[in-house]
N, C-alpha and C positions, 0 to 999 in steps of 0.2 A: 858748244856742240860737242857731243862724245863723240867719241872715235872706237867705237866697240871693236871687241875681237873679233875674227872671222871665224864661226864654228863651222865642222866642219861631223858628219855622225854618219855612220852606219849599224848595220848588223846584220848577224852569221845566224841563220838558221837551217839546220841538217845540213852545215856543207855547203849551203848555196847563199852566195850572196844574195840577199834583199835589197834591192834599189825600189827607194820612192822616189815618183815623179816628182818633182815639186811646180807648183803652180804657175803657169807664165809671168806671172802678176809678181813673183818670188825670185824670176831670173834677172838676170842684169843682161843683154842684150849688148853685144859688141857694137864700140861707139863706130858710128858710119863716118864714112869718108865725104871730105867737101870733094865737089865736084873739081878736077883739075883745067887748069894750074891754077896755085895757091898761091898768090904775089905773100911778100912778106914785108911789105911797107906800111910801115905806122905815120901816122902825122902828129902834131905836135897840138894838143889839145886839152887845156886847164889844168897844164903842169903835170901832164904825163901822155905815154906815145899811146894812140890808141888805133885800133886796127880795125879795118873793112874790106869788104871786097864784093864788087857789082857785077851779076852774070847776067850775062841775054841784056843786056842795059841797048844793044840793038832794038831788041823788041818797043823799045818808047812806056809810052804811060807812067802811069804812076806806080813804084815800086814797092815789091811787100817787103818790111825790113822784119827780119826775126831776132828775137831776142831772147837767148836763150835760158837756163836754169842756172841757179849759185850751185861756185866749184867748180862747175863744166864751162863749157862755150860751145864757138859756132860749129864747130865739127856735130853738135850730137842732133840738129839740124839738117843733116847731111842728107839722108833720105828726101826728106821732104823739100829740103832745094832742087834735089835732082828731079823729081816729079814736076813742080814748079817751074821749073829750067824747059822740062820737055811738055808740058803743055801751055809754051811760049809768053810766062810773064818775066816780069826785071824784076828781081830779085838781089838783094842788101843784106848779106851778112855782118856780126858786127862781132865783136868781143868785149864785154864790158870792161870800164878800169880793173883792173886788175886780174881779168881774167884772161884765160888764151896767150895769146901774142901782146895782147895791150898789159901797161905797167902801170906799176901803184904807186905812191911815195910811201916812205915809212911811218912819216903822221898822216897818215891821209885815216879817215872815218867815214865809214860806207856810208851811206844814205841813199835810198833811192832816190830821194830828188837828185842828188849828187850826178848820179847813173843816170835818169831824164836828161838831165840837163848838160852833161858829158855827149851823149848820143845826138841832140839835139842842134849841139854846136857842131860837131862833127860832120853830119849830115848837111850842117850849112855851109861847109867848110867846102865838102865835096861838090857844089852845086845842088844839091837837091833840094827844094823847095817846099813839096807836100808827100807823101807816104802813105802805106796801111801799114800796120803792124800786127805781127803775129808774135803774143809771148807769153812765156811757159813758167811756170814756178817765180820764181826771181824778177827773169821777166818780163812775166803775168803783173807787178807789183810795182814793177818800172814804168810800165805802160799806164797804170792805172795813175802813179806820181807826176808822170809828163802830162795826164786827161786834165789832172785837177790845177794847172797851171794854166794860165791863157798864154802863155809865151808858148810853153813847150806842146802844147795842146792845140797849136795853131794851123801847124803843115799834117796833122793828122786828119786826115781824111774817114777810116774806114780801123777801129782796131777790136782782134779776137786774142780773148787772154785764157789759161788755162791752166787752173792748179795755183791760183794766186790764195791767196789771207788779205785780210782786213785788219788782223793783228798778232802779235804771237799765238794769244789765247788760242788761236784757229789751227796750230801746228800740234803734229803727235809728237811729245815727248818722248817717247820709248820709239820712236823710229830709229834715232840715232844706236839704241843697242842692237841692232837686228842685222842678221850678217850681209845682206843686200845692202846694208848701207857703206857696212866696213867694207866691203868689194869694192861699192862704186868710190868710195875716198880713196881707197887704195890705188886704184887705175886712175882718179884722178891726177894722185901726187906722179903719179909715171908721166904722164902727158905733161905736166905742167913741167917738168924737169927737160923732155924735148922740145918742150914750145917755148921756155924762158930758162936755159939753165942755170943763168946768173940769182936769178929772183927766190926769195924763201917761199916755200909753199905752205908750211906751218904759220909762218908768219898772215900770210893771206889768209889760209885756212881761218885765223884767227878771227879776224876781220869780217869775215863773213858770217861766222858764227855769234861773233857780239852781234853784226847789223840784223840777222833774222831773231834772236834771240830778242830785241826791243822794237824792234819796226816789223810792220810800217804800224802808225796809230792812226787810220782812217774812220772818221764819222761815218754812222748811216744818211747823214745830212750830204757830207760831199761826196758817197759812194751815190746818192739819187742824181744828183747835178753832176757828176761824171759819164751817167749814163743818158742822162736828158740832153745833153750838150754835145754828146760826139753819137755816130753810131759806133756802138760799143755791144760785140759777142763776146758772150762767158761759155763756157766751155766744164763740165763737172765728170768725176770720174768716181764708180765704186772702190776701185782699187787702187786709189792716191794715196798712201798708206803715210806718207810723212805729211797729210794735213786732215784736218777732219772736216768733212762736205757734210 
């Protein structure tokens, strides 16, 4: 994955600046805030600490776990927890290996089964037994790697994915030069520096960039039986501009 520049452009006509709007679709949106308090306890989970945290878990039933986009974590969820939160479901954030507060090893190699199957033990670890999932880019593709398991596809109940691939092919290449994207890496590397200051973020960054760059390699055979087998919402967007719909 490139790391493009951040451009940045104006112009001067008769003495007045010119400001163009640019599109909503083109802003980067300040990452929201998790709902407070924000424990900061990891557990120890397939040789790295991996982090969650359960709200309204008063409430009972069956919990929506969100899973967030590569690079980021559960903070960018934040909105939508609190909405969540206040019209009374239990609600499961999570940080994938090596994202957020949870840690990587230095041979570790992404895979989203890897991420399934990390979230899956975790979840069991916690007590929780069945779930919906709600997941977004990253993942949207995690979720889809835990469907096509019967282990990890087991305690899933109910799951909506949004902004996933089927394989690289399905990703915009020229997303990664576009200054939206050099933004959102840049405020990522910030966050990652407060959330883990020990941890390389280049080093991750890297990681991430090999595992979308070759995965996931999913048939149209086991995208049908992933959706015949669980109930399973997709979720499609004009302006998903890092994937082509």
């Amino acid at each position: 994955m490139l790391l493009g520049k951040l451009i940045a452009f104006g112009s001067l006509a008769n003495c007045l600046v010119v400001h163009q709007k640019k599109p909503i679709w083109e802003t980067l949106p300040p990452t929201p805030d998790l709902p407070a308090p924000i424990n900061t306890k990891t557990t120890l989970i397939n040789g790295v600490h991996l982090w969650m945290q359960e709200y309204n878990k008063k409430a009972s039933g069956v919990p929506i776990v969100l899973d967030h986009g590569g690079l980021g974590y559960s903070a960018y969820f934040g909105s939508v927890i609190s909405r969540l939160i206040k019209n009374g479901h239990y609600v499961i954030a999570v940080d994938r290996r090596g994202h957020g507060r949870s840690t990587f090893n230095k041979d570790d190699v992404f895979t989203f089964d890897q991420f399934a199957k990390d979230i899956d033990d975790q979840l069991k670890a916690a007590g929780v037994e069945e779930y919906n999932v709600v997941g977004w880019s990253d993942g949207a593709i995690t979720t889809l790697s835990a469907l096509l398991n019967p282990v990890t596809a087991a305690p899933i109940k109910k799951a909506f994915i949004f902004g996933g691939t089927a394989n690289p092919e399905q990703s915009n290449a020229t997303f990664s030069d576009t200054a939206i994207f050099s933004e959102f890496v840049s405020r990522c590397r910030t966050e990652y520096a407060q959330l883990q200051p020990t941890a390389n973020f280049t080093v991750f960054g890297s990681k991430v960039a090999t595992l979308e760059a070759t995965l996931p390699q999913f048939t149209d055979e086991q995208l049908d039986l992933s959706m015949v087998a669980r109930s399973l919402s997709l979720a499609r967007s004009t302006r998903r501009r890092s994937i082509w719909m």
